[in-house]
Every structure is written in C-alpha cells, then in structure tokens.
N, C-alpha and C positions, 0 to 999 in steps of 0.2 A: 730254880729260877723260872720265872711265866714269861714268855714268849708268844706273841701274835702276830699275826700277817694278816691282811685281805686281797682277796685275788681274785679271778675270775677263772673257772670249771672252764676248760679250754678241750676236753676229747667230745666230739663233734655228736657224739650218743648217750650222753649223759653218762649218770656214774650207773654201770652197768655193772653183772658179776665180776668179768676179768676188772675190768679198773679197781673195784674195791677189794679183790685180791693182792693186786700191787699194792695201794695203800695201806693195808691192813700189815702186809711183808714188810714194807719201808718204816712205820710209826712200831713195828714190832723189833728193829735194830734199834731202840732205843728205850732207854730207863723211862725217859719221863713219861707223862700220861696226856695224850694225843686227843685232840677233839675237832671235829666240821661240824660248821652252824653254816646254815644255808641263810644268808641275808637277805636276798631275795624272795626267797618264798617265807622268811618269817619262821623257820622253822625251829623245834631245839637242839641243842647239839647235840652231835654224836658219837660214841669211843670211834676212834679211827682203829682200831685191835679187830673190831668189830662188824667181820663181811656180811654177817646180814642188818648190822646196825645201819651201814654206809649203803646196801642193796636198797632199804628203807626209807632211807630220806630222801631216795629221789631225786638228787641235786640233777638238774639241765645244763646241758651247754649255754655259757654264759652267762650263769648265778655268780653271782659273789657270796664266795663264802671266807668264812673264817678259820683258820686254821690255829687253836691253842693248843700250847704245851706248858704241861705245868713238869718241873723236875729238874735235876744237876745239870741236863743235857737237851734242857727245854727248846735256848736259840737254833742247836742245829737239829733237832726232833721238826719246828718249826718252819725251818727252812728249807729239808730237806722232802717235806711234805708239801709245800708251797709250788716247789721248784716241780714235782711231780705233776700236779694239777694245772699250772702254768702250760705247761711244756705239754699238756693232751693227752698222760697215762698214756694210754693204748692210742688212742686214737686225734691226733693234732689238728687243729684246723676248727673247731667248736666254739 
C-alpha cells in the first residue's frame, strides 16, 4: 500500500545528525520503503533508512516535506514518520 502525508519540519535546527538518526530508527521498524522530498526547497526525495541521505537534503525548520511509503505497512510507516517530524524530532518549536 503507498501512503503520503505533507507536513511541515517542526525541530527549530533543521534535520541535523541526531534528528536523522531518529528518522532513519523509526522508518527502519517498518517493512515498507520510506522517503522525504523537501517541497519547499524543490528537492528529490530521499530513503528515510538513510542518515546521511536525510543529513543531505538539508530540510529547514518549516519546509514542507513529503513523507511516502510505499509497502504492506506503508499508512503506519507514513504516519508514524509524519507524527515524528510534526512533533520537532529532537528539537520542538521550528
């Protein structure tokens, strides 16, 4: 199943090492296969599996990005990578 959200990058220091740790940890408890596209910057997506993919893309506090999952377990892969980035990873208030 493919699953999308858009949201806004809510930890106040953009996606830094720790935060893409957390991501990379959270989109790794699940089967399907995890991606952030930054909408704002226009950029192309990238594995969420991947801490130096998501160190890379640079996302800022208050991009809107996209979060897809494609797989059996895409809606809660989805949601529960949404809900991370929503809520500020490490750091709330962004």
């Amino acid at each position: 199943m493919t699953a999308s959200r858009d949201v806004v990058f809510r930890d106040r220091y953009g996606l830094h090492p720790r935060a893409a740790m957390r991501i990379s940890q959270t989109a790794a408890r699940f089967s399907a296969r995890v991606t952030l596209e930054d909408l704002t910057a226009g950029s192309p997506p990238v594995e969420a599996r991947s801490m130096l993919a998501l160190v890379g893309a640079a996302i800022r506090a208050g991009n809107r990005v996209r979060v897809a999952a494609d797989g059996d377990d895409g809606e809660a892969a989805a949601a529960a990578i949404a809900d991370l980035l929503e809520g500020g990873v490490c750091h709330p208030g962004g």
